[in-house]
C-alpha positions in Angstrom: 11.8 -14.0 -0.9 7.8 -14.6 -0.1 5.6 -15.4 -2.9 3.8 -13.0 -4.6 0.3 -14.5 -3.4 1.9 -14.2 0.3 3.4 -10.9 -0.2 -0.5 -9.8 -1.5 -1.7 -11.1 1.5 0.5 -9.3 4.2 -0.2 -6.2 1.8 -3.9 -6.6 2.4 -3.4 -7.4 6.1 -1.1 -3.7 6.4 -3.9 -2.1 4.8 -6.5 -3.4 6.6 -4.9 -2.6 9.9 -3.8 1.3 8.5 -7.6 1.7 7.9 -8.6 0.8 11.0 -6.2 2.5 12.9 -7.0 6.1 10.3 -11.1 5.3 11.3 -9.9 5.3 15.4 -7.7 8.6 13.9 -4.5 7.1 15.1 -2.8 8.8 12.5 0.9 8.6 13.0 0.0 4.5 13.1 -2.0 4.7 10.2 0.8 6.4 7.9 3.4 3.8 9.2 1.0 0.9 7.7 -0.2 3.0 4.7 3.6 3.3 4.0 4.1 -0.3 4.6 1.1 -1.4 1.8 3.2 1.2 -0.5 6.1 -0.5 -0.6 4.6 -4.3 -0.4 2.3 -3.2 -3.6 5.3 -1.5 -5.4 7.0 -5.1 -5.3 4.3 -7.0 -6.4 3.9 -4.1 -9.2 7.6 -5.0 -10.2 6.5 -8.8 -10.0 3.3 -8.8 -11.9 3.7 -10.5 -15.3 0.2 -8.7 -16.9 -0.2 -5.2 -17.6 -4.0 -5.5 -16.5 -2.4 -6.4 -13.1 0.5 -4.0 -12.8 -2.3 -1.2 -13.4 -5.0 -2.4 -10.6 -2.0 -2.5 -8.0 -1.1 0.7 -9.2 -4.6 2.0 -8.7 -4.9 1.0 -5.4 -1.2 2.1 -4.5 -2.4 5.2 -5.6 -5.6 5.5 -3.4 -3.0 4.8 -0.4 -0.5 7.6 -1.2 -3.2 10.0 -1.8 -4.4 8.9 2.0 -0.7 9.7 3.4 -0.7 12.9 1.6 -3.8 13.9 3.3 -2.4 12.7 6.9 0.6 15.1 5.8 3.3 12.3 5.3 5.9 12.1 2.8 5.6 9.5 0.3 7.5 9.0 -3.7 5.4 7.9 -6.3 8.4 5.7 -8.6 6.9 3.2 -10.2 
């Protein structure tokens, strides 16, 4: 099992690449990574010892899901 400081930075490394692909509006790429930085952040939500963390992944979990809504995927909210 990676790290949590490694699994943060292939989170930020999916998100970065989902953005770019949404701003060239390859979509259907853009939803697969979104999805991808969902599921990393939901992990490292599970992992995080402090509450103060836990709600800042959350947050920007959030932001992402609210994005594949918009792009019409289908995403759960579980954690």
């Amino acid at each position: 099992m990676p790290s949590s400081k490694a699994l943060l930075a292939t989170a930020l490394a999916k998100a970065n690449t989902a953005v770019q692909l949404d701003n060239t509006q390859s979509h259907d790429f853009a939803l697969k990574y979104y999805g991808e930085t969902c599921v990393l952040l939901s992990q490292l939500v599970k992992r995080a010892s402090r509450e103060e963390d836990k709600q800042k992944l959350r947050v920007i979990r959030r932001t992402y899901l609210e994005r594949i809504e918009q792009l019409g995927g289908v995403t759960s909210d579980d954690s």
